[in-house]
C-alpha positions in Angstrom: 22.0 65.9 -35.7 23.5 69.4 -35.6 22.1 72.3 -36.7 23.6 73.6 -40.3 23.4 76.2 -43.1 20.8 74.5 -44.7 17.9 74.1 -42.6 16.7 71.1 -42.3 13.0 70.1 -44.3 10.4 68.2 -43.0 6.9 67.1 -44.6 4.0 66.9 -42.0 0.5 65.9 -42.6 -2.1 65.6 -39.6 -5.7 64.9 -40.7 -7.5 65.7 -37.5 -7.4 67.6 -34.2 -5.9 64.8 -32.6 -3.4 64.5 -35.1 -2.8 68.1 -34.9 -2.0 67.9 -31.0 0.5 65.1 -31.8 2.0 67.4 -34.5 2.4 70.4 -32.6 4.6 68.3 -29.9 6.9 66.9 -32.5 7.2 70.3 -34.0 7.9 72.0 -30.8 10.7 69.6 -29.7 12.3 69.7 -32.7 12.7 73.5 -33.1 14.2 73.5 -29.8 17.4 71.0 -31.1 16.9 72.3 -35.0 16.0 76.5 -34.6 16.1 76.7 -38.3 14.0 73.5 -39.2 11.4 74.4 -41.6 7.5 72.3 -42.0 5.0 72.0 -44.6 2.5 69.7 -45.5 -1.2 69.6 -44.2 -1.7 71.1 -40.7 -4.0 72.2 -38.1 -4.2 75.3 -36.3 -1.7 74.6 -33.1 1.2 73.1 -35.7 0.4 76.3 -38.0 1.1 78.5 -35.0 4.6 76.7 -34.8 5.0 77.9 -38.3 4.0 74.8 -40.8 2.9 76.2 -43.6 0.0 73.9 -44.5 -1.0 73.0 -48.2 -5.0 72.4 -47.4 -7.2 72.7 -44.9 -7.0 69.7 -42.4 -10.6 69.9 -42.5 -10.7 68.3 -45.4 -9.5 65.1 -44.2 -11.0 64.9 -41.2 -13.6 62.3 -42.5 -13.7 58.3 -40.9 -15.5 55.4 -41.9 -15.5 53.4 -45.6 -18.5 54.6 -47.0 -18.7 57.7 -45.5 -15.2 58.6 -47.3 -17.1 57.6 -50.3 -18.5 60.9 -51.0 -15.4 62.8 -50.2 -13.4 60.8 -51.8 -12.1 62.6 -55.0 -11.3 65.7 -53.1 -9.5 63.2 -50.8 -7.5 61.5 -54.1 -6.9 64.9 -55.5 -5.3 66.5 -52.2 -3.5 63.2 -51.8 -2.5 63.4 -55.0 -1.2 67.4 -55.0 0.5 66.9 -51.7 2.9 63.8 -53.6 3.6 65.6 -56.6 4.6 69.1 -54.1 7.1 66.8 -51.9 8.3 64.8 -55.1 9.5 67.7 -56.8 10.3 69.8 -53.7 11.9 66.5 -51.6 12.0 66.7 -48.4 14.4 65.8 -46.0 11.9 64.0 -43.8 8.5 63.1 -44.3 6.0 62.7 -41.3 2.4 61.4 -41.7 0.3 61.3 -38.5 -1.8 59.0 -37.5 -4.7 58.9 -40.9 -3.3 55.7 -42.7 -5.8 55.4 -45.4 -4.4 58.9 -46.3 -0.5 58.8 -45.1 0.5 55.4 -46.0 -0.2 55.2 -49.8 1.8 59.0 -49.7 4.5 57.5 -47.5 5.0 54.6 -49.5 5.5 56.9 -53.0 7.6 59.4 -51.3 9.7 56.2 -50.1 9.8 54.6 -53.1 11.9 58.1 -53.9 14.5 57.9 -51.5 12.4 60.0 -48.9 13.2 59.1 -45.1 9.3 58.4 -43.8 8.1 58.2 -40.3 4.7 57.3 -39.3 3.1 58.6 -35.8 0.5 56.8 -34.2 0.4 53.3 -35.0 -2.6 52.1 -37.6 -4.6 49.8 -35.4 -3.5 46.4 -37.2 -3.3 45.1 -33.9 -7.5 45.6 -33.4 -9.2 45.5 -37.5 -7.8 45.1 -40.8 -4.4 43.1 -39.8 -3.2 42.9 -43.4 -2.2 46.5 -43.3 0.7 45.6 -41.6 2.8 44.9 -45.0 1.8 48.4 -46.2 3.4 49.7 -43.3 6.3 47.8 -43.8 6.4 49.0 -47.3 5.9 53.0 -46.6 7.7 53.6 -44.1 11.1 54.0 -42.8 9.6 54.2 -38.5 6.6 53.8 -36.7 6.4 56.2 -33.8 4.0 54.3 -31.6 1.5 55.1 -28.7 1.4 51.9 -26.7 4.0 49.4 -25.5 2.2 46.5 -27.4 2.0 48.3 -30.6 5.9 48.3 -31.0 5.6 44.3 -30.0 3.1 43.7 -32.9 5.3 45.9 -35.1 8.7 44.5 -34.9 7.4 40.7 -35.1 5.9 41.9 -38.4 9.9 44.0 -39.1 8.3 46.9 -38.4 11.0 49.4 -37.3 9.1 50.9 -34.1 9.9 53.0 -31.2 7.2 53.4 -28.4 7.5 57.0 -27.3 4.2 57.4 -24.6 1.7 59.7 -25.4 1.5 63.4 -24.6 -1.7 63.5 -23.1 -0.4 61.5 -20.2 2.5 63.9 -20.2 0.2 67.2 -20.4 -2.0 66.0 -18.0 -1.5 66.0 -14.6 -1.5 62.7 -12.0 -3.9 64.4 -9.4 -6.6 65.9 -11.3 -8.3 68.9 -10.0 -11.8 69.0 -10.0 -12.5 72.2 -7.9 -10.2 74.3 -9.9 -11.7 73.2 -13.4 -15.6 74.1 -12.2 -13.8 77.6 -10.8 -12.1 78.5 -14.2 -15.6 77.3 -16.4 -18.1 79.0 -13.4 -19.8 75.6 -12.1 -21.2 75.4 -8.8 -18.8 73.0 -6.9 -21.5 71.1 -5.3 -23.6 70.8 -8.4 -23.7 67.3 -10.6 -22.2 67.7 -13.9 -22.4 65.8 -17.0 -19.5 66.4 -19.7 -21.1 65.7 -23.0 -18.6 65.5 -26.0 -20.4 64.7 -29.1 -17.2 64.2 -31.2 -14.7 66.5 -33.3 -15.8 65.7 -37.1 -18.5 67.0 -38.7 -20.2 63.7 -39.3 -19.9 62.5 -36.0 -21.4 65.6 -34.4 -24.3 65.4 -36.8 -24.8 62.0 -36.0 -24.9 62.4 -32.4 -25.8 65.0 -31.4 -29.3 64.8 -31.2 -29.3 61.9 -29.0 -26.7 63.0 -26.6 -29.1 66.1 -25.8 -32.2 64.0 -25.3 -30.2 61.5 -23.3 -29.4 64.7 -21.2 -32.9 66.1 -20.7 -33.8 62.6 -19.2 -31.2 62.9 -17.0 -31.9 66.1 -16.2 -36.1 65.0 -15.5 -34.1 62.3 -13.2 -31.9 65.1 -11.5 -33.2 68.7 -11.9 -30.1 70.4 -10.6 -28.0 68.8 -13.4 -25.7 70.8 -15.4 -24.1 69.9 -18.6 -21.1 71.1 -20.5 -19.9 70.4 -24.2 -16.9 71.8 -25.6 -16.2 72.6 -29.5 -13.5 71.8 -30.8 -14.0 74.7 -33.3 -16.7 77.1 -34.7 -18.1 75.0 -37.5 -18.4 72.0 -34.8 -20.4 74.8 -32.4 -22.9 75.9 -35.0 -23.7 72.6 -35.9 -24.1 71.6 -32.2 -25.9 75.1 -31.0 -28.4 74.2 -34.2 -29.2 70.8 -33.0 -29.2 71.7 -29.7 -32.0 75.0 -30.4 -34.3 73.1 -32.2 -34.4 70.1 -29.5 -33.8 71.4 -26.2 -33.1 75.3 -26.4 -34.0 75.7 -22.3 -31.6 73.0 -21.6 -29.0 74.4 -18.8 -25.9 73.4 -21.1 -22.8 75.4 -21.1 -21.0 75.3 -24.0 -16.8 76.3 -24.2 -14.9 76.6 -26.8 -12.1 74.1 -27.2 -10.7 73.5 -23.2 -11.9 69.9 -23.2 -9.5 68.9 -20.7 -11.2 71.3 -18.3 -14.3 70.0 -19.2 -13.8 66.7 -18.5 -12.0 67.6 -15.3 -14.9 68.8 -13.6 -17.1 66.3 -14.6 -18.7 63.7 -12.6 -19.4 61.6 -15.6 -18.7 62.4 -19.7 -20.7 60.9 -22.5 -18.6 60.2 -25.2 -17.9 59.8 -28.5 -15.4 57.4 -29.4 -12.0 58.7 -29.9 -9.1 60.2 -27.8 -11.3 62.4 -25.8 -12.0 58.6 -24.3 -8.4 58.1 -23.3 -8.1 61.6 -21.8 -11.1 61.2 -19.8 -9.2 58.2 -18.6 -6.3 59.9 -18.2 -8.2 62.6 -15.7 -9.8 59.5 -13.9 -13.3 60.3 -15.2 -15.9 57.7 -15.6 -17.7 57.6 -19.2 -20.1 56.3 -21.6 -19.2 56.0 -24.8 -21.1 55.7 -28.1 -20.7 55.9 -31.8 -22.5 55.1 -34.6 -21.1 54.8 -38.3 -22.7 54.6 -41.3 -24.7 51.7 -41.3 -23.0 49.8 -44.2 -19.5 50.9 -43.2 -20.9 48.7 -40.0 -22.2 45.8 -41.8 -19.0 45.5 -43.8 -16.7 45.3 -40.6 -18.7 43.2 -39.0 -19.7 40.6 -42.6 -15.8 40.4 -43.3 -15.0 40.0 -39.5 -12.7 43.2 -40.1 -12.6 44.2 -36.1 -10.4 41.9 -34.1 -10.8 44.0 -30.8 -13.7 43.6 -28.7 -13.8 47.0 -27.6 -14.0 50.4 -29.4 -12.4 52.8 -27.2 -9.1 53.4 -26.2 -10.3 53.6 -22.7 -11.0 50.1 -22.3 -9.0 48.7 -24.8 -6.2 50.2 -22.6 -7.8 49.0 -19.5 -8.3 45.4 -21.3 -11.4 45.3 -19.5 -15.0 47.2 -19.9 -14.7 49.8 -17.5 -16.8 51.9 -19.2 -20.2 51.5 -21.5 -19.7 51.2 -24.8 -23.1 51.9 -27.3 -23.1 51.3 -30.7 -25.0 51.9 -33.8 -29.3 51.6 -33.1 -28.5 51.0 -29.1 -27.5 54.7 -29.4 -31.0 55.8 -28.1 -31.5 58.8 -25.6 -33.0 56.7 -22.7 -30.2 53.4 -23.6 -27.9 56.7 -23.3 -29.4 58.5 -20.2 -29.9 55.1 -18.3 -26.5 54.4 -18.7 -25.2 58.1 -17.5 -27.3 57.4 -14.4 -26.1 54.0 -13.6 -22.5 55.1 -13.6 -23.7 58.3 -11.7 -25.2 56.0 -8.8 -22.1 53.2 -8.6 -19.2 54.6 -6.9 -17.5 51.3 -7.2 -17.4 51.9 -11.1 -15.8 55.1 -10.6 -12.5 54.0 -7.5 -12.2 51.5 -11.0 -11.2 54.1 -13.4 -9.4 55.8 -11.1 -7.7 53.1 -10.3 -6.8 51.7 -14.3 -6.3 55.4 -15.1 -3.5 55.5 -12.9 -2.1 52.7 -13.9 -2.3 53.8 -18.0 -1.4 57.2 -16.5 1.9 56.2 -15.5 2.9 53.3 -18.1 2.3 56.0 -20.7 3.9 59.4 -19.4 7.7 58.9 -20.9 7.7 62.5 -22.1 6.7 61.8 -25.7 7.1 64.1 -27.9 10.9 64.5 -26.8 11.1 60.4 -27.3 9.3 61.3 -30.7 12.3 63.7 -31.9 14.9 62.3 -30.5 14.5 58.4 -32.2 13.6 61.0 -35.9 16.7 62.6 -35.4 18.5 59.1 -35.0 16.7 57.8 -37.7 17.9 61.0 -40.1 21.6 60.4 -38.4 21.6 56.6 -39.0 20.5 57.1 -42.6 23.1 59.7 -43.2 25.5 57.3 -41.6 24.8 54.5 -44.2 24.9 56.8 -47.2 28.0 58.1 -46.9 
């Protein structure tokens, strides 16, 4: 598609920082073939700074879970419901939702319904709990931008249209990571044993967890006196609800804290506790042995688990990619400091278990570095040619 007059128009809705990542990528590519192109819809800070002029605050949909939506949920219907009527009147050329089905589909499938081109990025995970979504898809949108090489399978034996693009972290990140370089930039002792503790990137999660991931540190810390441990916050409001866990349980704790750089972080780890999430494929993605825990409210669980809703047997993208446990995964009441710090020091201690995440994270490394957000707007810019194509 060639740059014309009349710049081309493109909704955009991330719901998380994740999402936002993702966003920024697309964005960026695009302006370089489209200088004119012009975003708006819901964004986060790094697609804002690429100029999307964002409706709400991402914030506000950065919540996970079925009950824990619950109490959200009218602001969620309402901003849902505003950001449909702005792109119905105001159509779009192009609408993007990323990743956050429960919000992007029902709004992909109206604005489709209209004669709106939709493309979804990051493929809902039919393929691991609540298969049935997979006619939604179908019905909202026009493309599935997916992650994974086996998500496009799933998609198009269900006639999903699908293109498997890779995943910019694997892009972003370097093969060889460097360890040394990472402690230099954040001031850690090279020789020192450091624990990368990231307690999640959502409100809820980090006051869910947080608690627990710095008691499971002082025990490791009792175990190892010359431990260090470093958390980085994804933004202020995550910080101050961290720093105010973290004064009134373990204020002499030798923690660093850093704003945003995960990727540094986890670099110069020796091991990361984890929340579930993508920090879980990054840290595979930078070879770095994990635990991983998360606990959701505790009849968002019982409903998965009563109407057999999860169809993976793993959680976390680490090992779901790996197809194997390579690392810990502990859930709901097992998340206790000494189930925690017990299984921090039993990764610290096996060598074996790390040469195996190096060893898988090369693997995922490579399968998934295809340069994706340029995959991402190239097959949208087909998909805008090839519609043109049939309308005229």
């Amino acid at each position: 598609m060639s740059a014309d007059d009349r710049a081309l128009r493109v909704g955009i809705v991330a719901n998380e920082v994740s999402g936002d990542m993702l966003g920024a990528g697309l964005m960026r590519e695009l302006k370089s073939r489209l200088p004119n192109v012009q975003f708006e819809g819901i964004a986060g800070p790094r697609m804002q700074e690429l100029g999307c002029t964002t409706l709400f605050p991402m914030e506000k949909l950065s919540v996970m879970g079925l009950v824990e939506v619950l109490s959200h949920l009218p602001e969620v219907l309402s901003i849902r419901r505003s950001v449909r009527n702005h792109f119905l009147s105001n159509p779009p050329d192009l609408f993007i939702g990323i990743d956050g089905p429960d919000f992007n589909l029902s709004l992909e499938r109206d604005l489709k319904q209209a004669g709106i081109t939709t493309v979804h990025y990051v493929c809902p995970s039919v393929w691991a709990w609540r298969a049935g979504r997979v006619n939604k898809i179908r019905a909202s949108v026009d493309m599935v931008l997916s992650l994974f090489p086996f998500e496009r399978e799933f998609l198009e034996k269900h006639q999903v249209p699908a293109t498997h693009v890779g995943h910019p972290l694997a892009d972003e990140i370097p093969l060889d990571p460097d360890q040394p370089g990472a402690r230099e930039r954040l001031g850690l002792d090279l020789n020192s044993r450091v624990i990368a503790i990231l307690p999640g990137s959502r409100s809820s999660e980090v006051s869910s967890l947080s608690e627990d991931f710095i008691r499971a540190a002082m025990q490791c810390q009792q175990r190892f006196p010359q431990m260090r441990f470093v958390v980085p916050l994804v933004n202020q409001r995550i910080r101050e609800l961290f720093e105010q866990t973290l004064q009134q349980v373990a204020p002499e704790l030798p923690i660093t804290l850093v704003d945003g750089n995960a990727r540094d972080v986890l670099q110069a780890a020796d091991v990361v506790l984890t929340a579930s999430g993508t920090a879980t494929l990054e840290a595979l993605l930078l070879k770095r042995p994990m635990v991983i825990a998360y606990r959701l409210h505790w009849l968002t669980h019982w409903i998965f688990t009563y109407f057999n809703l999860i169809k993976s047997p793993f959680i976390s993208l680490a090992n779901m990619l790996a197809g194997e446990e390579i690392a810990p995964e502990i859930l709901q009441d097992a998340v206790q400091p000494q189930v925690l710090a017990d299984a921090l020091i039993r990764v610290l201690e096996k060598e074996e278990k790390t040469g195996l995440v190096q060893e898988v994270g090369n693997k995922v490394h490579r399968e998934l570095r295809l340069n994706a957000s340029s995959r991402a707007a190239d097959a949208v810019l087909d998909l805008l040619r090839s519609k043109q194509v049939h309308s005229n």
